[in-house]
Residue frames relative to the residue before (quaternion, step in Angstrom):
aa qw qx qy qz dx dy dz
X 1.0000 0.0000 0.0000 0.0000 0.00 0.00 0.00
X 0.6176 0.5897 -0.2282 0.4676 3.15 0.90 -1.25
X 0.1228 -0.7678 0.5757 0.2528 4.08 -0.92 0.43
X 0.5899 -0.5841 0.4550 0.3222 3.55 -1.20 0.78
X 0.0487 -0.7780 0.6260 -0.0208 3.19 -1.08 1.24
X 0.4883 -0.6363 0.5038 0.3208 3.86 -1.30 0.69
X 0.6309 0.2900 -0.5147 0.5029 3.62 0.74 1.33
X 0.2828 -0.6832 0.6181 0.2670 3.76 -0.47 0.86
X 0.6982 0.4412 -0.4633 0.3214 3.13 0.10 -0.28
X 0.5194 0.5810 -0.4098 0.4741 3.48 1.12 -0.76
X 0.5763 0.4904 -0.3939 0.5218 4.05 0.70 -1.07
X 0.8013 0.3513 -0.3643 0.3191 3.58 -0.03 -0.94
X 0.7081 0.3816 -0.4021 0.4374 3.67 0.79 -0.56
X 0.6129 0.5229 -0.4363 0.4008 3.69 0.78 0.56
X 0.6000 0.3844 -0.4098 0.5695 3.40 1.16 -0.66
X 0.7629 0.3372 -0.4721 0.2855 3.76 0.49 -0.27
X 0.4806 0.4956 -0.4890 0.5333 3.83 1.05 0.46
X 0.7233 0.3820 -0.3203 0.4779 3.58 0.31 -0.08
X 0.7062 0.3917 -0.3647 0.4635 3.53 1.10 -0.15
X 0.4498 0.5871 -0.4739 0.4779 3.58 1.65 -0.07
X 0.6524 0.4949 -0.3285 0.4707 3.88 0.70 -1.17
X 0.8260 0.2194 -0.4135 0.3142 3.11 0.21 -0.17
X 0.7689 0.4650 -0.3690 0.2373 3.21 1.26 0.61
X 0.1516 0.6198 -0.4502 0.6247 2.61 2.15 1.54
X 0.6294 0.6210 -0.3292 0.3315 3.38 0.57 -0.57
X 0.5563 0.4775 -0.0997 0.6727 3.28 1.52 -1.85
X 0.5234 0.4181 -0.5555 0.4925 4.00 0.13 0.01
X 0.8694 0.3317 -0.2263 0.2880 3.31 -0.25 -1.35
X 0.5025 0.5336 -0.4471 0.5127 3.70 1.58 -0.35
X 0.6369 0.4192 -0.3461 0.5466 3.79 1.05 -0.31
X 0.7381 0.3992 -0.2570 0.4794 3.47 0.22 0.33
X 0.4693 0.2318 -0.5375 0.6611 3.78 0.89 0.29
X 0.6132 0.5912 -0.4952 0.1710 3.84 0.00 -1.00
X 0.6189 0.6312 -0.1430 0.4450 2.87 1.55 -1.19
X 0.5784 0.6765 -0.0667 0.4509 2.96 0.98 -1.20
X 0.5185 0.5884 -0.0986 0.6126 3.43 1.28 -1.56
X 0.7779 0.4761 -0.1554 0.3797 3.44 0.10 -1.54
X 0.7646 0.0590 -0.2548 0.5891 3.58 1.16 -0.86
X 0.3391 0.4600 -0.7022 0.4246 3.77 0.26 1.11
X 0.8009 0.2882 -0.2963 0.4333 4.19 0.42 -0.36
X 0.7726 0.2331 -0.3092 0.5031 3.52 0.38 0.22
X 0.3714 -0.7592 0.4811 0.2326 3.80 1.72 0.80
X 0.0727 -0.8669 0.4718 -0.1436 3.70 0.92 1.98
X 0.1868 -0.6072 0.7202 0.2789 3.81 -0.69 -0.30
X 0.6085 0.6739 -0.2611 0.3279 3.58 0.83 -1.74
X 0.6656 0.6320 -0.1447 0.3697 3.14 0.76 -1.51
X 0.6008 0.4300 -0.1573 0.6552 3.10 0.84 -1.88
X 0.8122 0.1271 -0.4450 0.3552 3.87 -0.57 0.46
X 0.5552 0.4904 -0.5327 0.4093 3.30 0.82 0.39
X 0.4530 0.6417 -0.3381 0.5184 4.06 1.48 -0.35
X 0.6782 0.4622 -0.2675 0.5049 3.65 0.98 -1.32
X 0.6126 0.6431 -0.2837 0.3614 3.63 0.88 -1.23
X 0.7342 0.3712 -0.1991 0.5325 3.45 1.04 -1.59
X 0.3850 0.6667 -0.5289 0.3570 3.95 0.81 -0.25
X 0.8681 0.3179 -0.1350 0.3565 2.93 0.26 -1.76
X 0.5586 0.4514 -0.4500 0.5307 3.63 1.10 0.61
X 0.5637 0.4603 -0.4555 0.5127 3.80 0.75 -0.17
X 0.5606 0.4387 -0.4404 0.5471 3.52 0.49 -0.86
X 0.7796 0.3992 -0.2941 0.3827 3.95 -0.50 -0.44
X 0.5328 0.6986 -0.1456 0.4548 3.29 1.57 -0.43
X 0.8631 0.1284 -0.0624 0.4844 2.87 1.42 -1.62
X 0.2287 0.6474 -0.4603 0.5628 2.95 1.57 1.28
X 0.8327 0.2231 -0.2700 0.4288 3.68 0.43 -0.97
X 0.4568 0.5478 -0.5505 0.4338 3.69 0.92 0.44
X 0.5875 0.6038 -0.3269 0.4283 3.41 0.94 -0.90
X 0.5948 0.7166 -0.1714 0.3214 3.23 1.14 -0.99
X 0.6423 0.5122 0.0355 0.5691 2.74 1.20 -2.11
X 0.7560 0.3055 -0.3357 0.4716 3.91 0.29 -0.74
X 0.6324 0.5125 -0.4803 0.3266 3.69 0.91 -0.23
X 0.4904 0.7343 -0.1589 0.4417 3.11 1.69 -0.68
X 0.7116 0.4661 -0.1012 0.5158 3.38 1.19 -1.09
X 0.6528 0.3726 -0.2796 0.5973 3.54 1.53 -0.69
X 0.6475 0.4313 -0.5053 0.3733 3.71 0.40 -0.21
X 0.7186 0.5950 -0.2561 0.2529 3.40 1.02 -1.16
X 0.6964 0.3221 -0.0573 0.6388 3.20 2.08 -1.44
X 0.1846 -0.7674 0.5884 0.1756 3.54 0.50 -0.20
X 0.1803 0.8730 -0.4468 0.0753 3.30 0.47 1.00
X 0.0902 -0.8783 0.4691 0.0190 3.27 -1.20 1.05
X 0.6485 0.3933 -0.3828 0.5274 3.76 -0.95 0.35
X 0.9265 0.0810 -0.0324 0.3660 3.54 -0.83 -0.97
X 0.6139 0.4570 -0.2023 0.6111 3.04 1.40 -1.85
X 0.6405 0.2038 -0.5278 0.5193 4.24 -0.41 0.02
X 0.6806 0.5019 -0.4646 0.2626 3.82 -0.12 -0.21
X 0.5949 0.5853 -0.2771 0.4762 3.15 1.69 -0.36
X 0.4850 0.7572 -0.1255 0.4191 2.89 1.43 -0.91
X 0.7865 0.2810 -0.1252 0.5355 3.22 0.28 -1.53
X 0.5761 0.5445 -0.4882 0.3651 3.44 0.95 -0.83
X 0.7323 0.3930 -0.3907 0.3957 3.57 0.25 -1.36
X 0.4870 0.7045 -0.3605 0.3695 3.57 0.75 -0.36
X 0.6888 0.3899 -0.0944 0.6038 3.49 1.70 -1.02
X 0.7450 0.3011 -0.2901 0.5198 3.10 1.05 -0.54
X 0.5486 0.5458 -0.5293 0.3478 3.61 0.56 0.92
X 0.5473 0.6154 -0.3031 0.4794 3.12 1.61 -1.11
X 0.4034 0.8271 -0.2287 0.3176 3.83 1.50 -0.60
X 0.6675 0.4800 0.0482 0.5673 2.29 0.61 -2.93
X 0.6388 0.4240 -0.4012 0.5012 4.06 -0.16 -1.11
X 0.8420 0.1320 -0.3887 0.3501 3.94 -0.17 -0.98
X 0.6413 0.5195 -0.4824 0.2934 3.72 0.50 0.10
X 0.3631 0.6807 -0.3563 0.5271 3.36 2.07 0.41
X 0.7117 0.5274 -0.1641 0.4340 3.01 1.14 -1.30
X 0.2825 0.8219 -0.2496 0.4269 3.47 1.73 -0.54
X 0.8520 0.4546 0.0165 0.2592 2.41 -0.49 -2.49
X 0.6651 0.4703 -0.1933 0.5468 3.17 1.41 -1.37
X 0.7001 0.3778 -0.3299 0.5083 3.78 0.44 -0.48
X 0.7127 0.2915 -0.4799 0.4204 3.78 0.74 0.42
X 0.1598 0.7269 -0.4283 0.5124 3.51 1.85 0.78
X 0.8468 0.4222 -0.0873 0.3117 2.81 0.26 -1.30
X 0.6506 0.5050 -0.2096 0.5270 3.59 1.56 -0.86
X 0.4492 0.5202 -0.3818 0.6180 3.38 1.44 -0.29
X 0.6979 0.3041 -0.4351 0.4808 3.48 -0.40 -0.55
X 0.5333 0.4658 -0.4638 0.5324 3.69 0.44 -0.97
X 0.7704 0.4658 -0.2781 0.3350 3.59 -0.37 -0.71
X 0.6922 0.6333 -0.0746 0.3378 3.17 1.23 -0.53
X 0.5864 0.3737 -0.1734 0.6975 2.64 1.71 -1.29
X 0.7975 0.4500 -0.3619 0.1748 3.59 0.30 0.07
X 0.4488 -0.7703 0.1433 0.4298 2.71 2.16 0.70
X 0.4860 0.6797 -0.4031 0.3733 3.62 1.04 -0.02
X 0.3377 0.7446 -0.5599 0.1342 3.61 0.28 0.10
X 0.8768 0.3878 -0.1628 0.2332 3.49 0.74 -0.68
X 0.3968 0.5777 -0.4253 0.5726 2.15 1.72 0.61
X 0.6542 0.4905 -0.3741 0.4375 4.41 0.54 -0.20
X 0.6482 -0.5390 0.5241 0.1208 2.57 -2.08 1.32
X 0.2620 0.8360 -0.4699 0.1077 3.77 0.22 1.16
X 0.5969 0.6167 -0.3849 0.3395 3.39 1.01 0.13
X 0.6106 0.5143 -0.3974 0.4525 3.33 1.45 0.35
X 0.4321 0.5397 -0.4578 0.5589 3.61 2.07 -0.02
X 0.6624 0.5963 -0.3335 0.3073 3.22 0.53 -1.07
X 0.6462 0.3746 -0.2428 0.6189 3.86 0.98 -0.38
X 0.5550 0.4331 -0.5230 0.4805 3.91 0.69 -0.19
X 0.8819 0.3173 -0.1727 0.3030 3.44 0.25 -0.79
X 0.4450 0.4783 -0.4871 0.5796 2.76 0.84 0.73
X 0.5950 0.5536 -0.3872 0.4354 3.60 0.79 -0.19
X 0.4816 0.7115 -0.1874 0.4762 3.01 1.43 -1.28
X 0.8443 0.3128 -0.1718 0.3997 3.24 -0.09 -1.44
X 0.6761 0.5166 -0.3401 0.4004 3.54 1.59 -0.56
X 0.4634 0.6707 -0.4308 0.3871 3.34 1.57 -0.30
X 0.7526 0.5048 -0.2284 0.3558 3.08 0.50 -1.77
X 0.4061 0.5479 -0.4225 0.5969 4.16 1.35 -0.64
X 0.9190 0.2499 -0.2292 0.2010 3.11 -0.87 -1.19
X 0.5598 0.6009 -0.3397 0.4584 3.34 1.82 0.04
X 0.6108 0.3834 -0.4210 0.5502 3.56 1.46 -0.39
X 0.6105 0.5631 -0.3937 0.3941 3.95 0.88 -0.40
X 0.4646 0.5023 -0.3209 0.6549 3.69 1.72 -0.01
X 0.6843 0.4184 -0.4531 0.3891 3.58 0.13 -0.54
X 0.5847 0.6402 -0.4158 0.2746 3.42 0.81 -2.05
X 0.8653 0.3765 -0.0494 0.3273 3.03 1.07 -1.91
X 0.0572 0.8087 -0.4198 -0.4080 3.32 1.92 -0.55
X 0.0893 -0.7582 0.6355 -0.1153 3.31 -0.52 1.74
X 0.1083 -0.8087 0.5170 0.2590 3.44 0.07 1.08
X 0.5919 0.6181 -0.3821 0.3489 3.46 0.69 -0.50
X 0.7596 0.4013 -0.2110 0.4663 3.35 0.85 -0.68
X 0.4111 0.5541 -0.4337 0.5795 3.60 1.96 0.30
X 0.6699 0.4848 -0.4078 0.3871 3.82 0.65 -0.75
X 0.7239 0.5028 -0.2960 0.3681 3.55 0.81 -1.38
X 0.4485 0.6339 -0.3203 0.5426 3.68 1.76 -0.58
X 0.7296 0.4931 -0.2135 0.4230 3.81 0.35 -1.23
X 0.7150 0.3930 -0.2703 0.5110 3.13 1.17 -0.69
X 0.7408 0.4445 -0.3224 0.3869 3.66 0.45 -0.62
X 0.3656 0.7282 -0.4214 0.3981 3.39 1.56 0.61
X 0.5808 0.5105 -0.3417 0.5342 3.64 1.25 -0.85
X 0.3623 0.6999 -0.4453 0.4250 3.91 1.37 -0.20
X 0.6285 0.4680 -0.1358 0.6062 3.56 -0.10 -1.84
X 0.7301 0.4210 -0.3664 0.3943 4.09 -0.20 -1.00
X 0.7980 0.4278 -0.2287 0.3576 3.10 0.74 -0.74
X 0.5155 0.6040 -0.1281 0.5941 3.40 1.50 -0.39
X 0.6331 0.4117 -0.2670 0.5987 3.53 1.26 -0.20
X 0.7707 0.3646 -0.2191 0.4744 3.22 1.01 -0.61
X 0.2415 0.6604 -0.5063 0.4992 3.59 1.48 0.10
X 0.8846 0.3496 -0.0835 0.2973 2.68 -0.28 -2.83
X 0.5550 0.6019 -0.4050 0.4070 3.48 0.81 -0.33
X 0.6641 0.6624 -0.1013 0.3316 3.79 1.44 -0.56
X 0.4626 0.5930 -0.1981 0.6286 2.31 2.29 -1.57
X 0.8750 0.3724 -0.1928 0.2418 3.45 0.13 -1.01
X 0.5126 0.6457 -0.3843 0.4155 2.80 1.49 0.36
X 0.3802 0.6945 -0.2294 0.5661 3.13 1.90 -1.36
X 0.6269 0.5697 -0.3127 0.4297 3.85 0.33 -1.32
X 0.6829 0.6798 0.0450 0.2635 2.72 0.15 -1.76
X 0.6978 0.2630 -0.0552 0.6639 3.66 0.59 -1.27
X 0.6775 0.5364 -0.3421 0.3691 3.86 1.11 -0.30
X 0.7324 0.0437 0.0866 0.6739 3.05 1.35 -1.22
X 0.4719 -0.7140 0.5172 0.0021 3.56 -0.09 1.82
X 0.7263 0.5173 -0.2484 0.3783 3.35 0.28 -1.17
X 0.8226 0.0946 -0.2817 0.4847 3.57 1.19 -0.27
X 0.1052 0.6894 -0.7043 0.1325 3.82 0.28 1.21
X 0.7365 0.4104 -0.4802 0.2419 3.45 -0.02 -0.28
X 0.5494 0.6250 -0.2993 0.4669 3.41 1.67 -0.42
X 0.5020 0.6150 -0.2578 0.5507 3.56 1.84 -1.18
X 0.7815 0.4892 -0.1769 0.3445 3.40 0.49 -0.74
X 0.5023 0.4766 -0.3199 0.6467 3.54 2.01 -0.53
X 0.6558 0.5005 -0.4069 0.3922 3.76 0.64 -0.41
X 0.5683 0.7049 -0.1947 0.3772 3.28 1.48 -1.28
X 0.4944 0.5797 -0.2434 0.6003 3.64 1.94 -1.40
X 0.7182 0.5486 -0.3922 0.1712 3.02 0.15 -1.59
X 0.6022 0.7216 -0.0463 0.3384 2.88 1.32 -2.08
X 0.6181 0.6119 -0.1326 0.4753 3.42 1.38 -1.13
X 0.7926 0.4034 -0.1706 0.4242 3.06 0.87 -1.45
X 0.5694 0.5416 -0.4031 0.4690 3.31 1.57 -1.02
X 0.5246 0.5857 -0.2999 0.5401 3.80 0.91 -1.30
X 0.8221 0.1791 -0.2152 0.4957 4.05 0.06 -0.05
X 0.3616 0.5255 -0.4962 0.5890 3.53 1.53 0.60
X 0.4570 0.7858 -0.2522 0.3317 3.54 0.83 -0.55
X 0.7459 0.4382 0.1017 0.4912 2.56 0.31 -2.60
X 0.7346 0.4857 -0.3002 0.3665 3.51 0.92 -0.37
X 0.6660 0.4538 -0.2725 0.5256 3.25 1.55 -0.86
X 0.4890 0.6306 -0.3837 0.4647 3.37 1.59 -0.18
X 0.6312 0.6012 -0.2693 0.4094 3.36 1.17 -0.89
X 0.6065 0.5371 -0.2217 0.5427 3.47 0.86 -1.25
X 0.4973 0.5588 -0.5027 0.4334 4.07 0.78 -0.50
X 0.8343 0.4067 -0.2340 0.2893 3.10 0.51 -1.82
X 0.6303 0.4812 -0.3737 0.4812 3.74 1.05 -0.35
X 0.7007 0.3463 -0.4538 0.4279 3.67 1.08 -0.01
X 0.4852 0.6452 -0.3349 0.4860 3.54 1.18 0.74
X 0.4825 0.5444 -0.2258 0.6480 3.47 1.86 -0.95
X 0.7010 0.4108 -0.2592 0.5222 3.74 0.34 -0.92
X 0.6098 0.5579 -0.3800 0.4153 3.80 0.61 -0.24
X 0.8984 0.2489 0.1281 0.3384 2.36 0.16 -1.94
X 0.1660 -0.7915 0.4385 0.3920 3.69 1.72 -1.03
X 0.6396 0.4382 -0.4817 0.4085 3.60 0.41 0.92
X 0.4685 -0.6819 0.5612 0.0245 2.99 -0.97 1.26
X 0.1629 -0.8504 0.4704 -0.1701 3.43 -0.44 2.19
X 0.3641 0.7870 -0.4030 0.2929 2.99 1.55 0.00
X 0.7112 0.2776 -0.2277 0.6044 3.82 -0.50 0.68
X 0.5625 0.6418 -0.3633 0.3737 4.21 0.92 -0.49
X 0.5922 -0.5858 0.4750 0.2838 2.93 -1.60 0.78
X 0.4831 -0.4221 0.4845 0.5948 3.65 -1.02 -0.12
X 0.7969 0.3876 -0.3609 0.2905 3.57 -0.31 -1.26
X 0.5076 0.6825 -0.3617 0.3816 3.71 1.20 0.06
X 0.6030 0.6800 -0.2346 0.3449 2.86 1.63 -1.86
X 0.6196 0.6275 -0.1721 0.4391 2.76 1.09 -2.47
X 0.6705 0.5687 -0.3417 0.3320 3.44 0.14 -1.27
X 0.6551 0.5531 -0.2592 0.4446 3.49 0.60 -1.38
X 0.6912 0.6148 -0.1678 0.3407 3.37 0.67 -1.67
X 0.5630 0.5956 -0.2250 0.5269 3.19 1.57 -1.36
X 0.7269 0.2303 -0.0690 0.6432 3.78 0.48 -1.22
């Protein structure tokens, strides 16, 4: 990924910021997984082991931060290598909130849990968002490793996936809901859930566009697909 430069040292302190991200990256794919794991078997367990890893991504993405300020005072780097730069910079801040996600639908399980209603909820349509989720976010750091732009588009697009599936499931539960009053507040932890998985999304969507910015140097952020495409093309 990395291009060869006539300071080794300049190569090594990039491949090691880029080899920290991606193992901030592998935290949080362990943690929706997790995550995943007690949304289907309605875990307590789970949910602190989700809480546990939070608080090592957070610390994580403090020392990348670290490391790239470090890397610009030392290299002043410009063209490609500061675009690379800032991107991971953006795409850590990414990684941390789709950590941050993961951990607040941690959290609605338990809520759900303790309120003994679980079997009575529509979860098998969360159960297929996330997992979508969680494949989004993989295959967006397996785009970076490589900056595959092509495989950033096909990512960007299968985000309107997850959108659409929130808005199904968000129907279902209304339907629920108006049938059987008695559990809206339980309808409503599913409703979170849904959100967060739906902005687990948005994040790996996010991480497309900065490995597009590194290609290409144009910020796409706010762009249409057919804009995106366009650019990519030329």
């Amino acid at each position: 990924m990395i291009e060869k430069h006539l300071s080794s040292q300049f190569d090594s302190d990039l491949n090691d910021v880029c080899s920290r991200l991606m193992e901030m990256g592998g935290l949080v794919e362990t943690q929706i997984q997790r995550t995943i794991s007690a949304l289907a078997e309605f875990s307590v367990d789970e949910f602190n082991n989700v809480v546990d890893t939070e608080t090592r991504i957070d610390q994580m993405e403090v020392e990348i931060d670290r490391m790239l300020t470090a890397v610009v005072a030392r290299r002043q780097p410009a063209a490609r290598d500061l675009r690379l730069l800032l991107a991971i910079s953006k795409i850590t801040t990414n990684l941390e909130r789709a950590g941050d996600e993961a951990c607040k639908i941690g959290m609605r399980v338990k809520s759900l849990v303790e309120s003994g209603k679980t079997r009575q909820m529509p979860i098998g349509d969360l159960r297929v968002a996330s997992n979508l989720a969680a494949s989004l976010i993989q295959r967006s750091l397996n785009a970076f490793a490589r900056l595959d732009v092509p495989a950033a588009i096909s990512i960007y697009k299968e985000d309107d996936l997850i959108d659409r599936e929130f808005k199904g499931f968000t129907r279902k539960l209304i339907t629920y809901m108006m049938e059987n009053p008695h559990i809206i507040s339980s309808c409503l932890d599913l409703l979170f859930i849904a959100k967060a998985i739906e902005r687990i999304g948005d994040h790996a969507k996010n991480i497309t566009e900065f490995i597009i910015y590194i290609v290409h140097g144009t910020d796409v952020r706010h762009s249409k697909l057919e804009g995106i495409e366009a650019i990519v093309v030329h």
